[in-house]
C-alpha positions in Angstrom: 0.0 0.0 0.0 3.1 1.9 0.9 4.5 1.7 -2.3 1.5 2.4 -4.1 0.4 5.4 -2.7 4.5 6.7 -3.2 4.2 5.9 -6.9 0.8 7.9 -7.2 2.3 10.5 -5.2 5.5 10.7 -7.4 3.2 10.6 -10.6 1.2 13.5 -9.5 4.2 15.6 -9.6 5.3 14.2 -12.7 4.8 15.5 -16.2 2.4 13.5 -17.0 0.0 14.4 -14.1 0.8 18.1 -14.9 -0.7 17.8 -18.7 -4.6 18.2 -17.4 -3.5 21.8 -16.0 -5.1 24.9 -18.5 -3.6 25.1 -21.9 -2.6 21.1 -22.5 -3.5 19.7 -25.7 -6.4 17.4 -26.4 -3.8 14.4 -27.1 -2.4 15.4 -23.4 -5.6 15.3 -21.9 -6.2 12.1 -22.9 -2.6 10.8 -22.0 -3.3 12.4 -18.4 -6.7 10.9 -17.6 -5.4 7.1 -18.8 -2.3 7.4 -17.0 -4.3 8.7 -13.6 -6.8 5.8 -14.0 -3.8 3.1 -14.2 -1.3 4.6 -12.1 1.4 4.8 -14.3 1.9 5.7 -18.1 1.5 2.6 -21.1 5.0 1.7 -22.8 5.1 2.7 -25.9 5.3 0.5 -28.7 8.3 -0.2 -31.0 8.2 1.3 -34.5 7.2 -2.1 -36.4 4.1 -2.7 -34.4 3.0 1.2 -34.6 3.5 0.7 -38.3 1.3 -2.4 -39.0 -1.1 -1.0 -35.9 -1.9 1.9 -37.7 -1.8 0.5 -41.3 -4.8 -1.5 -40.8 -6.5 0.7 -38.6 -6.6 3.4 -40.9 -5.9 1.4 -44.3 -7.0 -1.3 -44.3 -3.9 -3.5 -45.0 -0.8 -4.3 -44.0 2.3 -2.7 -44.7 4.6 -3.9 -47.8 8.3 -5.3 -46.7 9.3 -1.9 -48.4 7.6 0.7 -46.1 8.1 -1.4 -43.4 12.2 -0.9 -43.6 11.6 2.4 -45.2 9.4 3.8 -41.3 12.1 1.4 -39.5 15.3 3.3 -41.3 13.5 6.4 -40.9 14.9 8.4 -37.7 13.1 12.0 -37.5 11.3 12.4 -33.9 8.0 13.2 -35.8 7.6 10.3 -38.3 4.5 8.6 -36.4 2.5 11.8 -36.6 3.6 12.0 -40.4 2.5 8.1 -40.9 -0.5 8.8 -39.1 -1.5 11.9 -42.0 -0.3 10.1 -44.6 -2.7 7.1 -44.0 -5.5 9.6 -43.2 -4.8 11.8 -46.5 -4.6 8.6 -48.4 -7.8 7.3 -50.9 -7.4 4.0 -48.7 -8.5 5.7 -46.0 -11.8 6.3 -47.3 -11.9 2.8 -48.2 -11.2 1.5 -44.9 -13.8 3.5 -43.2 -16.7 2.4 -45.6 -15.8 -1.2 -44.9 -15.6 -0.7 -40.8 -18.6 1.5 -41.0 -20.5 -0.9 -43.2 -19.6 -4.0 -40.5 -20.8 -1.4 -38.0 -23.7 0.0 -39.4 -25.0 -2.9 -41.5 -23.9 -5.9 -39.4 -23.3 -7.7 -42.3 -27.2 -7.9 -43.1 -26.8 -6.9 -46.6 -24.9 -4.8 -49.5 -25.9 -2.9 -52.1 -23.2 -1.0 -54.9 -25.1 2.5 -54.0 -24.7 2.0 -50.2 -21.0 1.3 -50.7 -21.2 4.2 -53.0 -22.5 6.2 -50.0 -20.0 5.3 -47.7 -17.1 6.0 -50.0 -18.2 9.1 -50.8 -18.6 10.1 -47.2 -15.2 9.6 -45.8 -13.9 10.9 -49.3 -15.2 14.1 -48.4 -15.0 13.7 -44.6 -18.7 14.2 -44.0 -19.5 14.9 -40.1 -21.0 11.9 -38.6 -24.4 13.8 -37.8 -24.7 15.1 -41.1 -24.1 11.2 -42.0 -26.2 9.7 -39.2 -28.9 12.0 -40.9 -28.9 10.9 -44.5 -29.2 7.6 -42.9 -32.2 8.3 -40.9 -34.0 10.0 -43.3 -32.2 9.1 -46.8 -33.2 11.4 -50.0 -33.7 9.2 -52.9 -33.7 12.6 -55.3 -29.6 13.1 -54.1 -28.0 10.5 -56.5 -24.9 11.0 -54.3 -26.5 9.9 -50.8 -29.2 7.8 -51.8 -27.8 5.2 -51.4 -27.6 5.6 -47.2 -32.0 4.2 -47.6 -30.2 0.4 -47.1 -29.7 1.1 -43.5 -33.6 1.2 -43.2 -34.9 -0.5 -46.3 -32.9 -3.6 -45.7 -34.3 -3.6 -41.9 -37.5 -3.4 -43.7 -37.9 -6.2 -45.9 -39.8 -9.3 -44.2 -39.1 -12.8 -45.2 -41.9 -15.2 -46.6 -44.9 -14.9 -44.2 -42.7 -13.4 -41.5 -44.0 -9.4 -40.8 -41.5 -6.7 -40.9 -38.8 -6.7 -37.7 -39.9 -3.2 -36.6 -38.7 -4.2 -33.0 -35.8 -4.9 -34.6 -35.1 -1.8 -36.7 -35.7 0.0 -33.0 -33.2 -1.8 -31.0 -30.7 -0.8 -34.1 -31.6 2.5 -34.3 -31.1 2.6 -30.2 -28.2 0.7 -30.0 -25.8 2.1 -32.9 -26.9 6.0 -32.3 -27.5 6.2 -28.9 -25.5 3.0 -27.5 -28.8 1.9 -25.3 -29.9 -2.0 -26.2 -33.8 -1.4 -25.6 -34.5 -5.1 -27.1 -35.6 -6.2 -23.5 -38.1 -2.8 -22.9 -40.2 -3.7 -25.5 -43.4 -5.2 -22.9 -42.3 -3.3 -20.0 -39.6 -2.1 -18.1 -35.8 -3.2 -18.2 -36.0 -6.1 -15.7 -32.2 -5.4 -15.0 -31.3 -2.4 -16.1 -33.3 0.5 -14.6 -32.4 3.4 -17.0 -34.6 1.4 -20.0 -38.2 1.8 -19.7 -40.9 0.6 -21.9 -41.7 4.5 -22.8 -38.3 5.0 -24.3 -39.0 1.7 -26.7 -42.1 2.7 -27.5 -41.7 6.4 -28.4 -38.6 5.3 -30.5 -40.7 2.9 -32.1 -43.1 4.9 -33.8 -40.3 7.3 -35.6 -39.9 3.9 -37.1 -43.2 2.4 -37.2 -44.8 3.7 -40.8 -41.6 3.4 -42.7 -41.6 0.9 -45.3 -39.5 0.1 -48.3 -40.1 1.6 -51.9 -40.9 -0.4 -54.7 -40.7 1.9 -57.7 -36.9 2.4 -57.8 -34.3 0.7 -58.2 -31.8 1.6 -55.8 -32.7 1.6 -51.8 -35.1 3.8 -50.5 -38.1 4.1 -48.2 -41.3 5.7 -47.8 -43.5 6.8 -44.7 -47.0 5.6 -44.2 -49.7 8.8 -42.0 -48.6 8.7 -38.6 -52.1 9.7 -37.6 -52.1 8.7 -34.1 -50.1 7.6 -30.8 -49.0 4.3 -30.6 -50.7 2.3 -27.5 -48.9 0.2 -25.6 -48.9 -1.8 -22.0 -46.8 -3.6 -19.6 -47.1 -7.2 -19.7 -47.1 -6.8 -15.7 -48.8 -3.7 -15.0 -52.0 -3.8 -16.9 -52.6 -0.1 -17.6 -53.1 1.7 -21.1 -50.5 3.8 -22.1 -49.3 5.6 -25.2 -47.4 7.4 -26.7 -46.0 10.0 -29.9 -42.4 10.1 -31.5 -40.0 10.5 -28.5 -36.2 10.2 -28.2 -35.2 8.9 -24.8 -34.6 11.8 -22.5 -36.4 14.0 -24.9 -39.8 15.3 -25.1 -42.1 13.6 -26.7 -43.1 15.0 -30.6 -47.1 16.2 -31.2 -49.0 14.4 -33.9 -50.4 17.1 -36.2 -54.1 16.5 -36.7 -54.2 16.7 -40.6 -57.2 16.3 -43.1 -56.9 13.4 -45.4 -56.4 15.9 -48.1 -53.6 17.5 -45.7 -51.6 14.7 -45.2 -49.2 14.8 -48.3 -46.5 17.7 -49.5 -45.9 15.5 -52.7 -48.8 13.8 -53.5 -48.5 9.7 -54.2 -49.0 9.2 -57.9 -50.5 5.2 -58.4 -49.3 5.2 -61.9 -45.5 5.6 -61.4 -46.2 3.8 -57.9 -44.7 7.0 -56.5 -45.6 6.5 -52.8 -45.4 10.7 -52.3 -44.0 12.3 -49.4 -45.8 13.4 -46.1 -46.4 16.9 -44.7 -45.7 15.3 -41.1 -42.3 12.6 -41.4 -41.4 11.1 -38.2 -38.2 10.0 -39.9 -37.6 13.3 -40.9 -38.0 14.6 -37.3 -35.6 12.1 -36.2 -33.3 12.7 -38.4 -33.3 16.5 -37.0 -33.8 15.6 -33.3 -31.4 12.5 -32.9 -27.8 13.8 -34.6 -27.4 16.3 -32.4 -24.8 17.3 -29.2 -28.0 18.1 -26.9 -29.5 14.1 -27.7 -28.1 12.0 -24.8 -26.0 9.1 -25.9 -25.7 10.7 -29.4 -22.0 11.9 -28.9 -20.8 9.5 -26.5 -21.8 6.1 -28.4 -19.9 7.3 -31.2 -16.8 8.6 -29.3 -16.8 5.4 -27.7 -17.3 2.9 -30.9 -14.4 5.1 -32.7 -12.2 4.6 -29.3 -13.4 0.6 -29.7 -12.3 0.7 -33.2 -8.7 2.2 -32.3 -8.0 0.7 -29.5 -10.5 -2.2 -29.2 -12.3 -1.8 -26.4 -14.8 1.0 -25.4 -14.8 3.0 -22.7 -18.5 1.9 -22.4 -18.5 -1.8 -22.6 -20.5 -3.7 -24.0 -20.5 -0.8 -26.8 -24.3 -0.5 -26.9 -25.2 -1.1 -23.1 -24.4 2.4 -21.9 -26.9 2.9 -18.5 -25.6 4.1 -14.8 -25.3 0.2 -14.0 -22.6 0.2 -16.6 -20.8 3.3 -16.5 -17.5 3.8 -18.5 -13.9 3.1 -17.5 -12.8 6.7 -17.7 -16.0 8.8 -17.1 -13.4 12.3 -17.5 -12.0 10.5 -20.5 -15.4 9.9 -22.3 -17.1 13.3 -21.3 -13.7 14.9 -22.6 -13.8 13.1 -26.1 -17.7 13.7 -26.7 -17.2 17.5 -25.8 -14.1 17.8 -28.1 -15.9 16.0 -30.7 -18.7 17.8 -31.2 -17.7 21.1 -30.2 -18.6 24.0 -32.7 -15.7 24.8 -34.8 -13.3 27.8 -33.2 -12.8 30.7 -34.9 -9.7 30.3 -38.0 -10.3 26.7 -38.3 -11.7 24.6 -40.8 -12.7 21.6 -39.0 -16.6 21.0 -38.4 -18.4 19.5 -35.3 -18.5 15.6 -35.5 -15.2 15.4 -37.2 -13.9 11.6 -37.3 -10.9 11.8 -39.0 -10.1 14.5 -36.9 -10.8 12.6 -33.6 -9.2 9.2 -35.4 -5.6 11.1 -35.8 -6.1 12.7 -32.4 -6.6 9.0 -30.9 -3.9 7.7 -33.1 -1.2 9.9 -31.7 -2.2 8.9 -27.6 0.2 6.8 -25.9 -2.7 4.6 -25.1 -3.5 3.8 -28.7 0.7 3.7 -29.5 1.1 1.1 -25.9 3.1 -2.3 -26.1 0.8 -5.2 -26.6 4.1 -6.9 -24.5 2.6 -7.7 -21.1 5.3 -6.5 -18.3 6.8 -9.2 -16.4 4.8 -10.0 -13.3 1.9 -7.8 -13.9 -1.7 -8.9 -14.7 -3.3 -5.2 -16.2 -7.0 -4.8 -16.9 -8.0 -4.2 -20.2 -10.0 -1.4 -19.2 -7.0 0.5 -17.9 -5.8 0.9 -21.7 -1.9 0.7 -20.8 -0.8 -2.9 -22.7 -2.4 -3.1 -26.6 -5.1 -5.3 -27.1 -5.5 -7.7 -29.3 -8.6 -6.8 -31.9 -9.7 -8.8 -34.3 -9.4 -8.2 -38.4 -12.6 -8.2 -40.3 -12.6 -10.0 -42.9 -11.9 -7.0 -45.3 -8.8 -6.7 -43.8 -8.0 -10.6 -43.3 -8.0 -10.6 -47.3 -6.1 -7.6 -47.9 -3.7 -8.5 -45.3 -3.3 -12.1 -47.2 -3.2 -10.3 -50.3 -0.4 -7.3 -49.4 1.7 -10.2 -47.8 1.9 -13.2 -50.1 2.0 -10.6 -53.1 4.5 -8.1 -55.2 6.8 -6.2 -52.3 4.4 -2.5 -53.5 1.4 -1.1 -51.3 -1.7 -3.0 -52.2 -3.9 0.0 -53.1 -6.7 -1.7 -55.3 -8.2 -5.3 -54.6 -6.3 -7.8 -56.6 -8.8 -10.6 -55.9 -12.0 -11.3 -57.8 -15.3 -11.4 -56.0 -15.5 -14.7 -55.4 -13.0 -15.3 -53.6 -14.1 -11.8 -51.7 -17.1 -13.7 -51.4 -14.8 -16.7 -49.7 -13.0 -14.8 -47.3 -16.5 -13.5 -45.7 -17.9 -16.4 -45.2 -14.6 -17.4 -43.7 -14.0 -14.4 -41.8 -17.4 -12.3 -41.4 -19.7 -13.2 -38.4 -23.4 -14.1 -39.2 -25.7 -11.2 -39.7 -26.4 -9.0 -36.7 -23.8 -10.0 -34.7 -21.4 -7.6 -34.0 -17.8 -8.3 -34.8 -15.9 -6.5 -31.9 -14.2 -9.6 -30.5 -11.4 -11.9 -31.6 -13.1 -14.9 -31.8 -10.8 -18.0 -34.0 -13.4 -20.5 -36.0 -13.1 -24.0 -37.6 -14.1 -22.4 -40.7 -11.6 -20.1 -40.6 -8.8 -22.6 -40.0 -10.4 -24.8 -42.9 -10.2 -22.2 -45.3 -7.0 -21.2 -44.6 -5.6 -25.2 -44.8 -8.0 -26.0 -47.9 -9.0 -23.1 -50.9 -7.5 -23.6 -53.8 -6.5 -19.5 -54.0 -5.0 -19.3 -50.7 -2.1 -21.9 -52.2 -2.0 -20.5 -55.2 -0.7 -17.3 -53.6 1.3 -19.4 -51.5 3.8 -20.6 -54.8 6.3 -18.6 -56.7 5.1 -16.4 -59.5 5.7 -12.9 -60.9 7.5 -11.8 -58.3 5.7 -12.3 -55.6 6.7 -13.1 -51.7 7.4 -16.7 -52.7 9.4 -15.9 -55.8 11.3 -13.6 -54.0 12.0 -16.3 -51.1 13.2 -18.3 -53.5 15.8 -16.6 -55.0 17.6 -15.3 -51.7 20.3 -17.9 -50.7 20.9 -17.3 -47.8 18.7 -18.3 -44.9 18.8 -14.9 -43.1 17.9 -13.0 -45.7 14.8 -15.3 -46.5 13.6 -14.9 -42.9 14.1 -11.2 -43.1 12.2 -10.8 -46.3 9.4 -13.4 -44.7 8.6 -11.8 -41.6 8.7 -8.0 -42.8 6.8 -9.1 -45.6 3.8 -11.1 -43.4 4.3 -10.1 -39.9 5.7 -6.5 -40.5 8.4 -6.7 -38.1 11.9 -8.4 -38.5 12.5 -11.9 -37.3 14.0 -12.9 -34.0 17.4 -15.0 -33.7 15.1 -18.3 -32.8 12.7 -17.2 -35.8 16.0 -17.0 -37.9 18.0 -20.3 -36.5 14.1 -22.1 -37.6 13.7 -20.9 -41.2 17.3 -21.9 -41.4 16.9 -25.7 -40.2 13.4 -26.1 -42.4 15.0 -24.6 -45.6 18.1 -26.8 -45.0 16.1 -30.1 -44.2 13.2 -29.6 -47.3 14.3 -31.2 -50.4 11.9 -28.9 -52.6 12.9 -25.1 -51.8 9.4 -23.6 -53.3 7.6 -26.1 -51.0 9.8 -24.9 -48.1 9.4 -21.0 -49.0 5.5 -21.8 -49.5 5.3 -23.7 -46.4 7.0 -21.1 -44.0 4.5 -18.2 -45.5 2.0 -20.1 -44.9 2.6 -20.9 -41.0 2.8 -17.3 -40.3 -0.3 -16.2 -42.4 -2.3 -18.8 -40.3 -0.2 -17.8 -37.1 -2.1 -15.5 -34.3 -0.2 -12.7 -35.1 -1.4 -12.6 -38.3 -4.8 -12.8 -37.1 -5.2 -10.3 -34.9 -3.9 -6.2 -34.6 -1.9 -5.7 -31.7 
């Protein structure tokens, strides 16, 4: 106890204690309050793991052997703030985001060319997530740009041979991914465990939802509102009393129903011959889309902050990412109030960044020392994950999983474009990707994986020399240290240990068949747990 108490005292007059004081930088901030929570400051990283960290996070992929000896060579103090902007400022990052933000946003329940369209086109132009969050809400299928943002609630929509529509369903998502509250379990009555979650907060998101339906006269995703003439009644399975309610937002008052004339009801008129459905004076999506992306709506700030710290670091700061109540309160309250404040502050004076800025908050939470900590477990010490001061491992999604396979096994250049056709896209999801609506937020090793990885036809063809790929390249170095140099930057981004060395060295000298040898090796460290995960 004695020592403890000396090494909080000791950190409170260090540095690092001293960077929550006035005029310390948001990064500092952040450094301070994880530090203070722990005890002591996370070890940084070494340059290799930063480099392959950061290259999937924010590319996608992982680094060629190339850039990998180009960042490890490099020695000015600044070059992980420059890697950081030059994956940011990079067309990959754009791709990255629309495949994490797809996973998040979609759960794998469907896709659709003008959805990906969508998403591209959002983090191409760095749109702020409430200005997103609202074309998905209330999509505009006249915007040939965004239109594509209606498969978030047409695809909830659809119903399934004689099965009705999920609208429960739809409200739990639109609870759970905006607002981080899982009202699945409010839906007859009251949370039975968790006493923030009432049946009124279910209900009154539930009719924002409850007249949408999906169109039929285009081509592309898209949704139409049905009259919302009246409140929608509902009771307690346990206390047997009417109730009802209008559109409401939990922790928000509840929105009036207009009382409209049939011929009221419409600004655009439906038009039965083009099966236009029209468009309604009174749109409770449209209201939602207003009310919900905003920095007033509880839980609208803070869910994101927290899935973007998940997605960096992977963990939230809430956890579970959509079971934010007071039974459940984050890690580092400080530490989330701080990053939902900074996020969607308006923009000061001379600057050009907007409210709701994720690439802004991503480069921020890329240049912490919690995101840039050793994954290397000290000796003797057992740390909570929560405390953010050893890396954890996340999992790749299966995006990345292929790229990663691809960039590795491949020419020794950045993988920019997908070099894979769509099947065997198609083959790595079903591999890699969880089933629909379940979130992919832990690293979780499968059968089929493992199957996949020991069986398809592709994968081995990778695996063999040709056009100067990793195994041609293998192949022609003769000596054994130089093929485990050019194996392990190449695959595991980092160079090999003297064991790893002395091992590539006794396989390559007992294999008859050097291709087989080279193509063996590559394999053992794509399929390896360090390939598998980001640490």
């Amino acid at each position: 106890m004695r020592r403890m108490l000396l090494t909080l005292c000791l950190l409170a007059l260090s540095p690092a204690f001293a960077l929550a004081e006035e005029g310390a930088s948001f990064q500092q901030q952040i450094d301070h309050l994880i530090s203070a929570k722990a005890g002591r400051a996370p070890v940084l990283c070494d340059d290799a793991e930063f480099l392959r960290r950061v290259t999937l996070d924010l590319a996608g992929r992982i680094p060629s052997a190339t850039e990998t000896r180009q960042f490890l060579a490099e020695v000015a103090p600044d070059k992980r703030a420059k890697l950081v902007d030059a994956r940011l400022a990079s067309p990959e990052y754009a791709r990255r985001m629309q495949e994490a933000f797809h996973v998040l946003l979609m759960e794998r329940l469907g896709e659709h060319p003008e959805w990906s369209k969508f998403l591209q086109g959002a983090f191409e132009k760095n749109l702020p997530w409430d200005a997103l969050v609202r074309a998905l809400l209330a999509p505009n299928a006249e915007d040939p740009e965004t239109r594509g943002s209606g498969l978030f609630l047409s695809k909830r929509l659809e119903n399934y041979g004689q099965q009705p529509v999920d609208l429960p369903a739809l409200t739990r998502d639109v609870g759970r991914l905006f607002i981080g509250i899982d009202l699945q379990c409010a839906q007859c009555h009251d949370h039975l465990f968790i006493d923030d979650y009432k049946q009124q907060d279910f209900q009154g998101l539930f009719t924002f939802v409850s007249q949408a339906a999906p169109r039929t006269d285009v081509k592309f995703p898209a949704v139409f509102e049905k009259p919302v003439k009246t409140k929608t009644d509902f009771m307690s399975v346990f206390v047997k009393e009417p109730r009802s309610t209008g559109p409401k937002l939990p922790g928000l008052d509840e929105v009036p129903i207009p009382a409209l004339a049939e011929n009221e009801l419409f600004a655009v008129p439906p038009d039965k011959a083009k099966q236009f459905p029209g468009v309604l004076k009174f749109s409770p999506l449209k209201i939602l889309s207003e009310q919900l992306p905003r920095a007033e709506t509880p839980g609208f700030s803070r869910n994101i902050v927290n899935r973007l710290w998940w997605l960096m670091l992977g963990r939230g700061l809430v956890h579970p990412l959509d079971l934010s109540h007071s039974g459940n309160p984050p890690s580092h309250p400080e530490l989330l109030d701080l990053l939902s404040t900074e996020f969607a502050k308006p923009t000061p004076a001379g600057e050009t960044t907007a409210p709701f800025d994720i690439k802004r908050l991503l480069r921020h939470l890329a240049l912490t020392q919690a995101y840039q900590a050793t994954s290397r477990l000290p000796a003797g010490e057992d740390l909570k994950p929560e405390l953010f001061v050893v890396a954890l491992e996340k999992p790749l999604s299966a995006e990345q999983w292929m790229r990663g396979v691809l960039q590795a096994t491949g020419p020794d250049k950045p993988l920019l474009e997908v070099t894979a056709p769509d099947e065997v896209r198609t083959k790595f999801l079903k591999a890699f990707a969880n089933p629909p609506r379940e979130p992919e937020v832990e690293f979780a090793p499968s059968v089929k994986a493992a199957l996949f990885l020991m069986n398809d036809a592709q994968v081995a063809q990778w695996l063999k020399p040709q056009d100067g790929n990793l195994a041609d390249r293998l192949v022609k170095l003769a000596e054994p240290p130089a093929v485990a140099d050019e194996l392990f930057l190449s695959v595991l981004s980092r160079p090999p240990a003297p064991d790893e060395t002395a091992a590539v060295a006794q396989l390559l000298a007992s294999h008859p068949d050097k291709a087989t040898a080279v193509s063996h090796l590559i394999w053992g460290l794509v399929a390896s747990t360090e390939f598998c995960v980001n640490h």
